[in-house]
Backbone as a printed PyTorch tensor [residue, N CA C, xyz], in Angstrom:
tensor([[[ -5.5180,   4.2480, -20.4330],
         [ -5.6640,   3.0070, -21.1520],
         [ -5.3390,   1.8550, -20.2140]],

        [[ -6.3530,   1.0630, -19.9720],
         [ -5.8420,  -0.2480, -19.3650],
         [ -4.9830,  -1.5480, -20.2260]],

        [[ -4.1950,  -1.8570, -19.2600],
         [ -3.3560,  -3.0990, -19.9140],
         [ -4.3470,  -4.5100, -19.1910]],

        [[ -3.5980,  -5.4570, -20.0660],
         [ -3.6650,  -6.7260, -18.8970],
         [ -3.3430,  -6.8090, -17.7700]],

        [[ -2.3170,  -6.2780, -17.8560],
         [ -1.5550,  -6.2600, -16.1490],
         [ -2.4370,  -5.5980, -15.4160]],

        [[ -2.8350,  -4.3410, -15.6250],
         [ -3.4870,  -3.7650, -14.6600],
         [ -4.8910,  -4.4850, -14.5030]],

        [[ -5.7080,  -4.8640, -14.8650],
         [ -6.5430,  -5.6210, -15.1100],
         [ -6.5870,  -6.7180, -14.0550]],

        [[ -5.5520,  -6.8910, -14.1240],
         [ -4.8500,  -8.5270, -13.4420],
         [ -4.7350,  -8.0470, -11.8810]],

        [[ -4.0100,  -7.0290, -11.8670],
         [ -4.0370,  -5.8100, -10.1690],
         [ -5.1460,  -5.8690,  -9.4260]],

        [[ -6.4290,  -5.2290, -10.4880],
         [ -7.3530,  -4.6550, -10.0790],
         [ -8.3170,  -5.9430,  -9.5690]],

        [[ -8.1350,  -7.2600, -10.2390],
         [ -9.1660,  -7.9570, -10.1820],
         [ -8.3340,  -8.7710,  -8.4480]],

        [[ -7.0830,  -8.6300,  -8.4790],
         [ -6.3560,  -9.2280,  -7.4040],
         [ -6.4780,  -8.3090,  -6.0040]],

        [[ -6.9970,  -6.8580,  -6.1220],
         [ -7.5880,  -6.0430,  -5.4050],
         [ -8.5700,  -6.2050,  -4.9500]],

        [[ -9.7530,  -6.9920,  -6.1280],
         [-11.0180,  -6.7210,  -6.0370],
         [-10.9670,  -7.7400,  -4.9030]],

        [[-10.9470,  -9.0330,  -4.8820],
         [-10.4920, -10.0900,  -4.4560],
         [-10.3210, -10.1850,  -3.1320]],

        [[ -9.2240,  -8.9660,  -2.7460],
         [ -8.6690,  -8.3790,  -1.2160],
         [ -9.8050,  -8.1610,  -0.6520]],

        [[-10.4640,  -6.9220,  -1.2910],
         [-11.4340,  -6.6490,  -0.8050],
         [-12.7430,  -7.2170,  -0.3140]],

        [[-13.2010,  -8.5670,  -1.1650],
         [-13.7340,  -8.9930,  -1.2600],
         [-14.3650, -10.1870,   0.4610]],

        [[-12.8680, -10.3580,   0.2070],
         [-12.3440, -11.2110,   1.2510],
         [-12.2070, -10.4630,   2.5560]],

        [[-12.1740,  -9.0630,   3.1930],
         [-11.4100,  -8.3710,   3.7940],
         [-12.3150,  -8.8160,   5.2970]],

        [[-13.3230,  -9.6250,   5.1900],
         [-13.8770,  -9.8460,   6.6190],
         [-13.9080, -11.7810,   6.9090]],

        [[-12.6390, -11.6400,   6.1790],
         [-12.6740, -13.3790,   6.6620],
         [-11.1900, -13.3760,   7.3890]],

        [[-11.3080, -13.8780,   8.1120],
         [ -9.8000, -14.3810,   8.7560],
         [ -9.1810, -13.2050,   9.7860]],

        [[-10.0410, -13.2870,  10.9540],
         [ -9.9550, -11.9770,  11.9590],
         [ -8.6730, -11.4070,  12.2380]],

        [[ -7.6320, -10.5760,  12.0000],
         [ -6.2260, -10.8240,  12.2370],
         [ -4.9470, -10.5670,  11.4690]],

        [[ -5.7400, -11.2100,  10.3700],
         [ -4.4030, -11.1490,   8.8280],
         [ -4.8600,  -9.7430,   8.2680]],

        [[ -3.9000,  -9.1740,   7.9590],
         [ -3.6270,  -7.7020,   7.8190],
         [ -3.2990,  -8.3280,   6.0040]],

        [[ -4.4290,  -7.3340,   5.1940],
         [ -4.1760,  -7.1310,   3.6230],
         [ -3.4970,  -6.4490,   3.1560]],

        [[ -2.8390,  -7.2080,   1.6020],
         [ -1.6130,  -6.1600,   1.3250],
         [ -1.7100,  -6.7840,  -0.1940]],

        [[ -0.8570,  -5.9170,  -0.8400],
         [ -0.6800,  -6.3160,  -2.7010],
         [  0.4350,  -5.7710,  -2.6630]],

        [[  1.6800,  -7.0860,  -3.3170],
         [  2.7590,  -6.5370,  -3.9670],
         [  2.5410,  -6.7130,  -5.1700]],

        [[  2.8020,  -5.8130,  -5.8240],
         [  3.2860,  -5.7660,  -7.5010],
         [  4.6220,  -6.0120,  -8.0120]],

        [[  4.8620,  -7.2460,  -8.3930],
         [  6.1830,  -8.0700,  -8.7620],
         [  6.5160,  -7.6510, -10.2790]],

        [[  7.7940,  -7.5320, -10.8060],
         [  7.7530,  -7.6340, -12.0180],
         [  9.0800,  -6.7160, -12.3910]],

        [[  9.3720,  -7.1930, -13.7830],
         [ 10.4890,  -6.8750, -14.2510],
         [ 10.4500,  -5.2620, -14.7090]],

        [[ 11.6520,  -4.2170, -14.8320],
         [ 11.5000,  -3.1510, -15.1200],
         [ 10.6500,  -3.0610, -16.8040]],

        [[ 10.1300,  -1.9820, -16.6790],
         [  8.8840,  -1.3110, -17.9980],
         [  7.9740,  -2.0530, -17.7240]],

        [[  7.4010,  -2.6240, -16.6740],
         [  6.0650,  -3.6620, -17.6700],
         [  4.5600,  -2.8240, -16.7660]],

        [[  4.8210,  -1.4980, -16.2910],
         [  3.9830,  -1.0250, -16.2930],
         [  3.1870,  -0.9140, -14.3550]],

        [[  4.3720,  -1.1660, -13.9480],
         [  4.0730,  -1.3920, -12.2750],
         [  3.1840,   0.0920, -11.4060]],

        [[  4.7480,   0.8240, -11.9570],
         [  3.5680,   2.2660, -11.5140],
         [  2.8740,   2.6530, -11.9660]],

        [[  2.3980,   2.7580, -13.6300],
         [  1.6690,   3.4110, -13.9820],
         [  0.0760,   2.9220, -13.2620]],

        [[  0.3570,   1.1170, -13.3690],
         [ -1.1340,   0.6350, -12.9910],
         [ -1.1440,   0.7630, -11.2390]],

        [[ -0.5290,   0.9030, -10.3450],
         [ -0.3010,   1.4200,  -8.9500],
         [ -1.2480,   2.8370,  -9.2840]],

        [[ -0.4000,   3.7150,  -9.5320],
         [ -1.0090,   4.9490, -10.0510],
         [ -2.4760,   5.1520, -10.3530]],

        [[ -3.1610,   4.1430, -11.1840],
         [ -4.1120,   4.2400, -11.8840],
         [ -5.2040,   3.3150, -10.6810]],

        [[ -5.0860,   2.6220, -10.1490],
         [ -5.2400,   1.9370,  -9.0630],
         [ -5.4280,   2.9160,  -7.6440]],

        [[ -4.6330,   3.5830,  -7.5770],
         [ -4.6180,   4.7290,  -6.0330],
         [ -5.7180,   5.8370,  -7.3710]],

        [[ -5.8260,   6.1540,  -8.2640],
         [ -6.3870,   7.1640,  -8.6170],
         [ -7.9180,   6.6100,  -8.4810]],

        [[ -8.3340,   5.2020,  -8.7000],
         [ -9.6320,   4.6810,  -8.8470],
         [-10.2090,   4.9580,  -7.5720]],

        [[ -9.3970,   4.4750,  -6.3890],
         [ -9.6410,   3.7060,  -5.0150],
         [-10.2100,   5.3240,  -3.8710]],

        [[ -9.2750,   6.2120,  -4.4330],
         [ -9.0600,   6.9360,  -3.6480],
         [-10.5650,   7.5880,  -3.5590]],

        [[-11.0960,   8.2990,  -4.9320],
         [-12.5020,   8.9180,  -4.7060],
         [-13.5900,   8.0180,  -4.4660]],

        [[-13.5280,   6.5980,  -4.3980],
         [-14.5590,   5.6360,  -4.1680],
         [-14.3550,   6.0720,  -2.4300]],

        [[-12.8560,   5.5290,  -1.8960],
         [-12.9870,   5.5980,  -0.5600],
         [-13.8140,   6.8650,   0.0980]],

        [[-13.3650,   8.2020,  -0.2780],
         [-13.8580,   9.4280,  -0.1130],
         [-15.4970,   9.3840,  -0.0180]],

        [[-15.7750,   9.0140,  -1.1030],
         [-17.2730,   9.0820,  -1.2930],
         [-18.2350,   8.0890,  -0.2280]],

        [[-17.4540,   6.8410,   0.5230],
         [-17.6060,   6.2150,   1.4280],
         [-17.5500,   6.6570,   2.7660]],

        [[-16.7480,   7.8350,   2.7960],
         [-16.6440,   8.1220,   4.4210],
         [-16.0460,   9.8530,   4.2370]],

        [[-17.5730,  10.3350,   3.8540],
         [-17.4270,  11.9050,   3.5630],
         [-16.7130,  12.7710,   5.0800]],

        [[-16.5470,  13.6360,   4.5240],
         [-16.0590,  14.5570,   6.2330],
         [-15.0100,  13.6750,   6.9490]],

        [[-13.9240,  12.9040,   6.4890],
         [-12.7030,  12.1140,   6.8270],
         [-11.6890,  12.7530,   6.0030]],

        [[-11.3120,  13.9450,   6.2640],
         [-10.1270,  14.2630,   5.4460],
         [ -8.7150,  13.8070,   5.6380]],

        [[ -8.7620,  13.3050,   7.0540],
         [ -7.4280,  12.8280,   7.1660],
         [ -7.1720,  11.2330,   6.5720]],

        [[ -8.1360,  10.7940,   6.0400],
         [ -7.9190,   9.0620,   5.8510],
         [ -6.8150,   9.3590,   4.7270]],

        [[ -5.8830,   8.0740,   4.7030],
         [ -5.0290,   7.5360,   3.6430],
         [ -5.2810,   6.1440,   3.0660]],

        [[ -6.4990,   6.1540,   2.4090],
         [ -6.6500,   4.7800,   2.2580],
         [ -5.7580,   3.8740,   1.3100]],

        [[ -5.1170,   4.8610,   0.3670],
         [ -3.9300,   4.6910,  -0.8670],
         [ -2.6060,   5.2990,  -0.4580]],

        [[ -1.2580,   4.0880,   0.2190],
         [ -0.2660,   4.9230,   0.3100],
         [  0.5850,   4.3930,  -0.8160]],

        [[  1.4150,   4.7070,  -1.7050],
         [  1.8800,   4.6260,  -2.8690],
         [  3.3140,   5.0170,  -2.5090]],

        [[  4.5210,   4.3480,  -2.3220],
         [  6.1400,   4.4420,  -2.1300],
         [  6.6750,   3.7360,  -3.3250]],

        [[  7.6720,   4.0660,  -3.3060],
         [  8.5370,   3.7390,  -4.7130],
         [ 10.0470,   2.7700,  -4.2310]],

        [[ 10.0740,   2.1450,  -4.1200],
         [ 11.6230,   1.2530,  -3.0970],
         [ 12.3610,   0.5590,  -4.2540]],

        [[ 13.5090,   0.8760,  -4.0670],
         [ 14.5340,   0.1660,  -5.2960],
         [ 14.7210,  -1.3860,  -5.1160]],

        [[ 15.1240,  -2.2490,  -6.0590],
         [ 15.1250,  -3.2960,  -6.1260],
         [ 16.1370,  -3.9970,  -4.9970]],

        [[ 17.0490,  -3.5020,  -4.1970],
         [ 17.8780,  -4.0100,  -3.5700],
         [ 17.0800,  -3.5750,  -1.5020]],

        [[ 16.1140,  -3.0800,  -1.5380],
         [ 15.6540,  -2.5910,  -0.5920],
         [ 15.8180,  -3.8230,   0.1030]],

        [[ 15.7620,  -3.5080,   1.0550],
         [ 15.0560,  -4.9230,   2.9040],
         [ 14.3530,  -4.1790,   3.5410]],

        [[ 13.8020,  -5.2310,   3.8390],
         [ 12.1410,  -5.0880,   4.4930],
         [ 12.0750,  -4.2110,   5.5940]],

        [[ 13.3030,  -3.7080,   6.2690],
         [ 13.5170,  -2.3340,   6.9860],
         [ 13.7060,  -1.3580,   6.4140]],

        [[ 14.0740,  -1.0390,   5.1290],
         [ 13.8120,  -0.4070,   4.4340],
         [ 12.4570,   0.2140,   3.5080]],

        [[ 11.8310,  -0.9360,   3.5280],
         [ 10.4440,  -0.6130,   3.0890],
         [  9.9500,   0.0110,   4.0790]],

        [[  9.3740,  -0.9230,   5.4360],
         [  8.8580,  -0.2820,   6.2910],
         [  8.9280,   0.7970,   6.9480]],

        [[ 10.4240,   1.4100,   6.9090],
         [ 11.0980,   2.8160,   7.1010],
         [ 10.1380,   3.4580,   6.1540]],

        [[ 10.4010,   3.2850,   4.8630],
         [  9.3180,   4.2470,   3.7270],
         [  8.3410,   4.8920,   4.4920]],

        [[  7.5570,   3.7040,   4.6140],
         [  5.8910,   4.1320,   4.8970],
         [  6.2100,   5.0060,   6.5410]],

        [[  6.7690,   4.4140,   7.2040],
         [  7.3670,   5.5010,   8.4380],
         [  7.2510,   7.3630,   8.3820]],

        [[  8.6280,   7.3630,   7.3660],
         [  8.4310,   8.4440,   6.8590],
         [  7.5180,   9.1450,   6.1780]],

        [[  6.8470,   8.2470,   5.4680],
         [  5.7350,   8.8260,   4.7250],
         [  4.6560,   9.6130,   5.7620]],

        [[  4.6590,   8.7270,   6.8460],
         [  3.8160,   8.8330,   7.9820],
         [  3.9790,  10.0520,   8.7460]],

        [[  5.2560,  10.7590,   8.9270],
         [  6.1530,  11.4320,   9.4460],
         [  6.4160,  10.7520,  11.0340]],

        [[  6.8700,   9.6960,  10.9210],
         [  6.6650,   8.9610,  12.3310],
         [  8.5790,   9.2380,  12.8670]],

        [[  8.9340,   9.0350,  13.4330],
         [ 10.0740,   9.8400,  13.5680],
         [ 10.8770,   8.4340,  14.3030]],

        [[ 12.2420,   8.3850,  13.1490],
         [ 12.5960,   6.8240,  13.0780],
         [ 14.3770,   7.0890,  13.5130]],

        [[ 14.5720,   6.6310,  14.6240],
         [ 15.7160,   6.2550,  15.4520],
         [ 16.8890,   5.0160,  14.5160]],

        [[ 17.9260,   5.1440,  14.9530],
         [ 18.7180,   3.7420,  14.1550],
         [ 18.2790,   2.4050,  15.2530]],

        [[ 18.4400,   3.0230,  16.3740],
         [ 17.9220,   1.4620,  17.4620],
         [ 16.8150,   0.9590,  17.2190]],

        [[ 15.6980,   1.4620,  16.4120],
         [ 14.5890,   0.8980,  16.4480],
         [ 15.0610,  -0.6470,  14.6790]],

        [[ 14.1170,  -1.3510,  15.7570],
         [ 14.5530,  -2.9650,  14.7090],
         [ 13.4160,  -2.8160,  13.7850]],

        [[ 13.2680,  -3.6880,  12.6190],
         [ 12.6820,  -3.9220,  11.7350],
         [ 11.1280,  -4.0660,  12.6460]],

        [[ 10.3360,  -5.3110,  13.4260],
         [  9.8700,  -5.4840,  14.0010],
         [  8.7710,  -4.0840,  14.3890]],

        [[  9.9460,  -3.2880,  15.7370],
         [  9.3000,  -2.2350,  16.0840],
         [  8.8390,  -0.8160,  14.9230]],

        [[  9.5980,  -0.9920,  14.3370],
         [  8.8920,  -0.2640,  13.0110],
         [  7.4460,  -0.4870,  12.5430]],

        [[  7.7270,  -1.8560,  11.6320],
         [  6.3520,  -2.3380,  11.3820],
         [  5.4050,  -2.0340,  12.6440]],

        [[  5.7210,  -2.3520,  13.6290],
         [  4.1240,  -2.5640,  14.7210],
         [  3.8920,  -0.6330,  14.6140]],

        [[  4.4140,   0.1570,  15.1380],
         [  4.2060,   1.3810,  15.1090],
         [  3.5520,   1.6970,  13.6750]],

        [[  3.9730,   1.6570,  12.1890],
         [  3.2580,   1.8750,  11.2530],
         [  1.7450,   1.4960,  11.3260]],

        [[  1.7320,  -0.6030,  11.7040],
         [  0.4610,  -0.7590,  11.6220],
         [ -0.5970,   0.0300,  12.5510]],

        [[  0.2530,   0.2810,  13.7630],
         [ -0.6070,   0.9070,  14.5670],
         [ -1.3960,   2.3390,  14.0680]],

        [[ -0.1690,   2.8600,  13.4430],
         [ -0.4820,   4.5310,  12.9220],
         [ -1.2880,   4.0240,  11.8580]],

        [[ -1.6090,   3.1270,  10.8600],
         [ -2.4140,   2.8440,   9.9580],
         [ -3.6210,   2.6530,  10.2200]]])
């Protein structure tokens, strides 16, 4: 069942996409803001479930693509903390010396 909210995601997706060959450089992204219950993961969820077999069907015989990565970060996280997420998710193998900075560039790179 779609909500508004998700609705509101999808069209702010569409949008991304839309846009994704203007501005040579700027790297696309969607946060989903919002107070607990109002439906963040489910429409994330429902969102990586849409995206994922469109992408597939776009670039057959690519089994390794991740075009949907989906992490879960608690409300008190920092932004080394996020980016750690997707790290791990990555299985990228994360040191304490490494700074916020060198994180991110290695993810985008592995992305």
């Amino acid at each position: 069942m779609r909500t508004p909210a998700m609705d509101s995601v999808f069209t702010a997706l569409r949008r991304l996409l839309l846009n994704r060959r203007q501005q040579a450089g700027a790297r696309r992204g969607l946060i989903i803001p919002g107070p607990a219950t109002t439906g963040k993961t489910t429409t994330m969820m429902a969102l990586g479930r849409s995206f994922q077999p469109a992408d597939a069907r776009r670039h057959p015989g690519q089994d390794g693509r991740r075009p949907v990565l989906f992490i879960s970060v608690p409300p008190a996280a920092t932004p080394k903390m996020l980016v750690s997420a997707f790290a791990r998710f990555l299985g990228m193998p994360l040191t304490d010396r490494l700074n916020q900075t060198q994180i991110t560039s290695a993810v985008c790179d592995t992305v």
